[in-house]
NUVEX-159565 format. One record per residue: x, y, z of N, C-alpha, C in turn; residue in three letters. Coordinates in steps of 0.1 Angstrom, whole numbers, plus 2048, in hexadecimal, padded with zeros to 3 digits. Each point is the difference from the previous one (the first is absolute). Layout:
<pts>
XYZXYZXYZAla...
</pts>
This chain:
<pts>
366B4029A80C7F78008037FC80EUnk7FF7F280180880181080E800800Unk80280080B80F8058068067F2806Unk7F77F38008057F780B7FA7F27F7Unk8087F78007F87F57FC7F97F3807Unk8067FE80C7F87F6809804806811Unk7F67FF80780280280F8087F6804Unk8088038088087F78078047FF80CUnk7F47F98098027FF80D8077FD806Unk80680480D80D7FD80C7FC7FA808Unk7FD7F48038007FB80C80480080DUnk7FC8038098097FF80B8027F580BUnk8057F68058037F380380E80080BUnk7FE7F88068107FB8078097F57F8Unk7FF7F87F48037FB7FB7FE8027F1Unk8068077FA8008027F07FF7F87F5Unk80E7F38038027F87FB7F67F77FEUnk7F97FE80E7F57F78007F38027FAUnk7FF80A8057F18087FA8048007EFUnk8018077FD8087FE7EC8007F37FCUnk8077F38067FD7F47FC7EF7FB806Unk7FA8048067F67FC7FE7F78087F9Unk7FF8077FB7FC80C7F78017FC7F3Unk80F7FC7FE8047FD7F37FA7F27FAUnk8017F680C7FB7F27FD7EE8027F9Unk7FB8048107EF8067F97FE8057F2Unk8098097F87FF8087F08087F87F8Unk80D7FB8048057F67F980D80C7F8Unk8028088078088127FE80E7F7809Unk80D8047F780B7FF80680280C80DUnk8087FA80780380280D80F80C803Unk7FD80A8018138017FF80480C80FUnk8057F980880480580F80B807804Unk80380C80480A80780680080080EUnk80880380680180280E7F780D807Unk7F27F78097F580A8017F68047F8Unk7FF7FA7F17F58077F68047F27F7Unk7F77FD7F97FA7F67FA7F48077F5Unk8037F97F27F78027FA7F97F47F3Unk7F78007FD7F87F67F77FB80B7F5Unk8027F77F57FE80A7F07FB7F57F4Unk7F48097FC7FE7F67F78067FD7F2Unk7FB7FB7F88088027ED7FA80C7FBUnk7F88058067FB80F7F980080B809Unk8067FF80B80680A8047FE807810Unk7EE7F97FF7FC80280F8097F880DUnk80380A80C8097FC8087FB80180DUnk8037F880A7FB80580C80E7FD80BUnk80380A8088088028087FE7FC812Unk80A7FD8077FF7FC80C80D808809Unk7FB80680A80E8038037FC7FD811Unk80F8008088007FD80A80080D80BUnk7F67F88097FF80D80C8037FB810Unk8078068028027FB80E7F880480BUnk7F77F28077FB80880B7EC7FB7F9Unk8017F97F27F37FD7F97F77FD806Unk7F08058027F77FA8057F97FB7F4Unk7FE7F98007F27F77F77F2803803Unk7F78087F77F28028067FB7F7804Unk7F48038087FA7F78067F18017F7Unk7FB7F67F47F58037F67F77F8808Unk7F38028017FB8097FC80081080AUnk8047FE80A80780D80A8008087FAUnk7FD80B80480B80E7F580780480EUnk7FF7FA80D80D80180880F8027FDUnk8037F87F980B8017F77FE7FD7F5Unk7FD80A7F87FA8007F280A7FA7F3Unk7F67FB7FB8027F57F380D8087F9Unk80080C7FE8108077F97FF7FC7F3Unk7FC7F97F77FA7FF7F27FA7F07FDUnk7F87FE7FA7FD7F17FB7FE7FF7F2Unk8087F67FB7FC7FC7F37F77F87FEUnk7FA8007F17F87F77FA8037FC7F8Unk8007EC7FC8087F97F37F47FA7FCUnk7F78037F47FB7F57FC8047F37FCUnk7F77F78028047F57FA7F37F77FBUnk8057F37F77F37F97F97FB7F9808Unk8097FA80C7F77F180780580780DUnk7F58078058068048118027F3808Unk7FC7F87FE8037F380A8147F67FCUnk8008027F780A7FE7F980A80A806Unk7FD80C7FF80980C80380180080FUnk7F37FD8088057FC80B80D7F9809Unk7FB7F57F980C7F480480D8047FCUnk8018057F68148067F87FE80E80BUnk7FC80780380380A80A8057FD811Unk7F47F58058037FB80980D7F9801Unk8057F87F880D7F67FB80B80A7FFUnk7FE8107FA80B80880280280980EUnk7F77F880680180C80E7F9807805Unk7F38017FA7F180D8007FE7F580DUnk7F88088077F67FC8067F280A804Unk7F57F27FE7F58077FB7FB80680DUnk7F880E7FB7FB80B80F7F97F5805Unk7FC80380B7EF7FD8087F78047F9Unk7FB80C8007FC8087FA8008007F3Unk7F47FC7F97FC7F97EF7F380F800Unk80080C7FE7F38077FA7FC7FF7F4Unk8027F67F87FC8007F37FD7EF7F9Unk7FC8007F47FE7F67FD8097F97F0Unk80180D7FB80A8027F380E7FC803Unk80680A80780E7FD8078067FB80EUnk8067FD8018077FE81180B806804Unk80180880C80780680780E7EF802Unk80E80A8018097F480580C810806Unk8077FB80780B80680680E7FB7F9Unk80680A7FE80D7FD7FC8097FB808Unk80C7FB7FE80E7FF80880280780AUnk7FC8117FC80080A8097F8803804Unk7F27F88017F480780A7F98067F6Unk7FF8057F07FB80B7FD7F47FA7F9Unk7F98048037F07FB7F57FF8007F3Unk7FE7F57F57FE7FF7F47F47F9803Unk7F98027F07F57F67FA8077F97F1Unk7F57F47FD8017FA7F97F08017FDUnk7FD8087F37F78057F67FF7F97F6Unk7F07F98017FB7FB7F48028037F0Unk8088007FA7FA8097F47FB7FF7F7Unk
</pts>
């Protein structure tokens, strides 16, 4: 029996509100912001959290100088399509492409996502 029904990541970011609205726009997940913590939820329940840290460094990917701190992966149907609406909300795409399936992009906050074929 489990004990938990969806993981639900914390983000950590200098801007809550911001990162959550661009998070939210990307899934299409309402947006709902407190002072310092910010969170996105979907209609079935999965959530992802953001909270503020003072003092935030942004990894530097592919570096593990200042390591990546978590990355997500979002599939999608038309990576090229998914491109352009990620870049339009603020991603910007790595240098650094190691693959052919997905593309590395940076968040609002510096933090590494892909955009997966699926």
């Amino acid at each position: 029996m489990a004990i938990a029904r969806f993981p639900s990541p914390v983000i950590d970011c200098p801007d809550p509100g911001r990162l959550a609205t661009f998070y939210g726009a990307l899934l299409d997940w309402p947006v709902d912001v407190d002072e310092g913590w910010a969170d996105i939820r979907a209609e079935y329940g999965a959530c992802i959290s953001f909270q503020q840290v003072d003092g935030y460094q942004p990894p530097n990917w592919p570096s593990q100088e200042q390591p990546q701190q978590f990355h997500l992966d979002f599939l999608v149907d038309d990576l090229d399509a998914a491109e352009v609406a990620a870049l339009e909300l603020g991603a910007v795409k790595a240098e650094h492409q190691p693959g052919t399936t997905f593309r590395v992009f940076l968040d609002p906050a510096g933090h590494p996502f892909c955009l997966c074929v699926s």
